[in-house]
N, C-alpha and C positions, 0 to 999 in steps of 0.2 A: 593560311588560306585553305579552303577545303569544299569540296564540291560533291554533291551525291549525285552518285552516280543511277542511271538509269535502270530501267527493271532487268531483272535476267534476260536474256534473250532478244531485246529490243536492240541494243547497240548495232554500230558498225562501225567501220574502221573511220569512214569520213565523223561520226559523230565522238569518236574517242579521239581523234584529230581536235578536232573542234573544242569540246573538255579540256583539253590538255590546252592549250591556245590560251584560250579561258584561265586558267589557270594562272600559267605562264606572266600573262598581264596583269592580272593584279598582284602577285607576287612585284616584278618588276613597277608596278605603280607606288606599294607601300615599300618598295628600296630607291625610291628615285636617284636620292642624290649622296648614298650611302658612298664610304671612303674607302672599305671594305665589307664585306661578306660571309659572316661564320657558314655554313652549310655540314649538316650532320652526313657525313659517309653512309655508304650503302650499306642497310644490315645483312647480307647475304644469307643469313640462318635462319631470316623469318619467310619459310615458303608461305607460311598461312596468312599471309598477311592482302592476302589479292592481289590481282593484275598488278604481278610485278614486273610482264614485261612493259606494261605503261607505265608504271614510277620508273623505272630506270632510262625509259628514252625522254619524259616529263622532269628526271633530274639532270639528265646530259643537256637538256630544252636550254633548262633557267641557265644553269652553270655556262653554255653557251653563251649565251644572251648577255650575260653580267660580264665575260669575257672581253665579247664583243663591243660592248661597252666602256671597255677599260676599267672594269670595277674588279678587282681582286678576290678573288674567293678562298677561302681558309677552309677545309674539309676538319673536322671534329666526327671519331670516332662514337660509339655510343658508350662503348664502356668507359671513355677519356671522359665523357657529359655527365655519366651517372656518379663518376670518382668525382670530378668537380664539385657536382650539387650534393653529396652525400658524403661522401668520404671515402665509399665503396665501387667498386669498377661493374658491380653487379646487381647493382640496386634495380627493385621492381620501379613499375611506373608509376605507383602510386607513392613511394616514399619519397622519388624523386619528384612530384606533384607537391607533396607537403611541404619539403623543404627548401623546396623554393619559394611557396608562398610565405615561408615563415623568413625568406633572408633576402627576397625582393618585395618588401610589402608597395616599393612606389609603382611595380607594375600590376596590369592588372590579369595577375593567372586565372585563366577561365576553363583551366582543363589540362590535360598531359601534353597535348602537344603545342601548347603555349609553355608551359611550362619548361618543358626541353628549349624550347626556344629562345626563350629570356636566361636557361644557361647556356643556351652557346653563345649568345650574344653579351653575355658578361666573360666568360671565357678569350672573346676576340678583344671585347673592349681591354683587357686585364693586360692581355699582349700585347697592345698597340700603345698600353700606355695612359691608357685612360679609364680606369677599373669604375666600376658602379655598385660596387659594394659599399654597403657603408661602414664594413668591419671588414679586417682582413681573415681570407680566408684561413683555415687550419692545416698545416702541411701534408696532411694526408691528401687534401683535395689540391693544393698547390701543386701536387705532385704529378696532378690530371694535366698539367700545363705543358707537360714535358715532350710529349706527346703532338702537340699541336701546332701546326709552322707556318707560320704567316706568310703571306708570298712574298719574292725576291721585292717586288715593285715596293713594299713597304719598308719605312724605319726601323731595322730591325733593334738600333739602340736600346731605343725604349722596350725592347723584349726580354733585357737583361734585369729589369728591376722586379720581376716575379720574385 
């Protein structure tokens, strides 16, 4: 989900309120009835990336929310996302773009941050037990799994068979 934001200088705190709100709800609309929650961790090293005091209280938002809800949330590093889709912990955003498109053809990637997304969400499915690959991964990326912990509230059985 992704929202543009207004001109420089017009905002206010009520209308970045509201944004985020906004947000918050359709995210929450397309997880309705989700079992669990991959969620990429905060990248603390990107200052350039904008109003990063609004993503952080827009990601404590959702994570609330889904909590609240009793939906499980799984935090996935970036560099654990980029080892997964790539092999590498340090993969640009575009290699990691490619290679997902080329090893999830049944979604449909429309860009990088689709892309990161359908690997965290093969990453949680993989752990939970129910992988979407149609190949197994190469243990270098396997090794991105290691890393990543499903909450207490899930079966963690099935997280033995990575």
């Amino acid at each position: 989900m992704t929202s543009k934001p207004p001109a420089p200088g017009t905002e206010t705190v009520r209308t970045r309120f509201e944004r985020m709100e906004k947000i918050t709800a359709g995210i929450l609309e397309l997880i309705d009835d989700a079992d669990v929650v991959g969620i990429e961790s905060p990248a603390y090293g990107m200052r350039n990336a904008g109003k990063v005091h609004d993503r952080s209280g827009l990601w404590w938002w959702i994570v609330g929310k889904l909590e609240a809800r009793g939906v499980p949330v799984t935090e996935v590093t970036p560099p654990s996302r980029m080892m997964y889709a790539t092999g590498k912990g340090n993969a640009g955003k575009d290699l990691v773009l490619v290679t997902a498109a080329a090893t999830y053809k049944q979604a449909e990637i429309t860009g990088n941050d689709v892309a990161d997304a359908v690997v965290i969400a093969a990453m949680v499915s993989r752990l939970a037990g129910q992988p979407i690959e149609l190949r197994e991964p190469a243990q270098a990326k396997m090794r991105a799994l290691e890393k990543v912990r499903l909450p207490t509230e899930m079966d963690l059985a099935s997280a033995t068979n990575y």
